[in-house]
PLY file of the C-alpha trace (Angstrom):
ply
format ascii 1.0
element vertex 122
property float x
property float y
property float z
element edge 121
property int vertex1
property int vertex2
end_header
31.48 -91.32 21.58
27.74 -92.89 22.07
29.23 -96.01 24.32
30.96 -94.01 26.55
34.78 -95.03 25.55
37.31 -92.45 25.24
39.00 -91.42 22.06
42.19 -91.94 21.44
44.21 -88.43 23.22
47.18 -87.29 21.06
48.67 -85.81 24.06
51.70 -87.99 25.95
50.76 -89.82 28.71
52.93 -87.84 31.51
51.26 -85.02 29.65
47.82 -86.30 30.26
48.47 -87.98 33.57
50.04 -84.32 34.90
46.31 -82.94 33.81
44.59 -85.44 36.23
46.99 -84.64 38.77
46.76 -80.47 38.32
42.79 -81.18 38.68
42.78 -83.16 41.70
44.83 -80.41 43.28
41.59 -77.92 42.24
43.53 -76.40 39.41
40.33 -76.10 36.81
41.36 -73.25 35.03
42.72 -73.91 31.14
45.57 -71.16 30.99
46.65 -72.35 34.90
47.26 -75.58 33.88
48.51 -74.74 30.27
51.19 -72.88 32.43
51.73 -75.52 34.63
52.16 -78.14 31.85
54.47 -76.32 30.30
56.72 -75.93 33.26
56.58 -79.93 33.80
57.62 -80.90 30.11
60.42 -77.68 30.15
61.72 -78.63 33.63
60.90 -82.20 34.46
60.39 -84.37 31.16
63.42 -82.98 29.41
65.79 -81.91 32.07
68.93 -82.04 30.06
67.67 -82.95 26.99
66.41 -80.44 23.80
62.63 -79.54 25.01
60.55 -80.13 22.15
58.91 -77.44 20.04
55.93 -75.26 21.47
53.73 -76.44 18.43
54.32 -80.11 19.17
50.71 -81.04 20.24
51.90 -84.39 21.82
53.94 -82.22 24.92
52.11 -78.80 24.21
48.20 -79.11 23.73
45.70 -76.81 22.94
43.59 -74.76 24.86
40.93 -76.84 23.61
42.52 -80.08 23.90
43.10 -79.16 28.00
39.44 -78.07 28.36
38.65 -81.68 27.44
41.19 -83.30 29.47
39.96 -81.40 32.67
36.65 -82.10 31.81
37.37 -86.08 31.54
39.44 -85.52 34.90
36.42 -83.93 36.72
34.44 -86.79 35.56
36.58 -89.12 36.65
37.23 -87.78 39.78
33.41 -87.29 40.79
32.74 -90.81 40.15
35.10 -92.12 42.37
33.41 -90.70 45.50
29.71 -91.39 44.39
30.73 -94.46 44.08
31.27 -95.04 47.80
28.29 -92.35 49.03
25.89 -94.44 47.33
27.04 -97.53 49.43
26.62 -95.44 52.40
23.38 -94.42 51.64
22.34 -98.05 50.45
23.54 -98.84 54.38
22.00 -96.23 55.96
18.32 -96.92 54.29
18.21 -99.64 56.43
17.88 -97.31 59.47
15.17 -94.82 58.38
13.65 -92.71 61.03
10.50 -91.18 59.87
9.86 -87.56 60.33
6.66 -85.78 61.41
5.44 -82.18 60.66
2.42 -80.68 62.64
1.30 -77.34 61.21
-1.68 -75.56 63.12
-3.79 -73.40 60.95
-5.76 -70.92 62.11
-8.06 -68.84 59.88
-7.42 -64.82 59.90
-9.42 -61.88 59.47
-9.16 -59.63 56.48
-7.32 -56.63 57.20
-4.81 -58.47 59.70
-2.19 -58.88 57.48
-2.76 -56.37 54.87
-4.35 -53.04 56.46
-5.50 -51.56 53.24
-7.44 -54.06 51.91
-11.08 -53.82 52.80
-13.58 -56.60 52.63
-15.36 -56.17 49.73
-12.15 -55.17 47.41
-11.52 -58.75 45.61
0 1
1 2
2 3
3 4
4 5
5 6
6 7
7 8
8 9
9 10
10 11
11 12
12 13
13 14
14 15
15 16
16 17
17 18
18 19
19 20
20 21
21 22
22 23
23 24
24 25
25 26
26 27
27 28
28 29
29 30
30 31
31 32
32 33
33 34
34 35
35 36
36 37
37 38
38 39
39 40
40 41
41 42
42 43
43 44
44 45
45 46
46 47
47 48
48 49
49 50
50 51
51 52
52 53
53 54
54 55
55 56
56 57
57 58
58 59
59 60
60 61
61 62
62 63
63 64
64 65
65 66
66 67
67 68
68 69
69 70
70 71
71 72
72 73
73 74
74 75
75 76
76 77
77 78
78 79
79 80
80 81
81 82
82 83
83 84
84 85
85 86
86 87
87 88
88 89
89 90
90 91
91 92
92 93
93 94
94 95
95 96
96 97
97 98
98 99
99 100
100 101
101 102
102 103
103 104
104 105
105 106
106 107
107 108
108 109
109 110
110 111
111 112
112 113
113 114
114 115
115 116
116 117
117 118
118 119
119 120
120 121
């Protein structure tokens, strides 16, 4: 959206809350966390209960639906530590030492640095 608010995700919260967690581990490939996901709602959301079907988009997103997810968790993620850089640097701008560079230039003769050009060639 334009203002910058989510939409509403049709995935279940311990689904989508598993995808932040798989990408602040450094898990950014789709089918590695597809995997993943689907071990956590198999073996940990429905232990002993019936695990729902695979085309059940709420427990079992799409490829595409995942991409998006990681991509809002990468975002997320990122602006958590900028956050606190930019403080740092806001600190340390106060303490600026400046920073000098001397060159000497000397002038060289033609045919120094390239042997086969002669002096009248341009």
């Amino acid at each position: 959206m334009e203002d910058g608010t989510p939409l509403p995700s049709r995935l279940h919260p311990l689904v989508a809350e598993k995808i932040c967690e798989l990408v602040a581990q450094g898990h950014n490939e789709v089918y590695t966390v597809r995997k993943q996901l689907r071990r956590f709602v198999e073996r940990d959301m429905f232990k002993s209960e019936e695990v729902p079907e695979r085309h059940n988009l709420c427990y079992f997103p799409t490829v595409i639906d995942i991409k998006n997810h990681i991509h809002e968790a990468q975002k997320a993620l990122q602006m958590g530590p900028l956050a606190t850089s930019d403080t740092e640097w806001k600190a340390e701008a106060n303490n600026l030492l400046p920073e000098t560079l001397t060159l000497a230039l000397t002038p060289a003769t033609v045919g120094e640095f390239c042997p086969n050009l002669q002096s009248g060639a341009l």
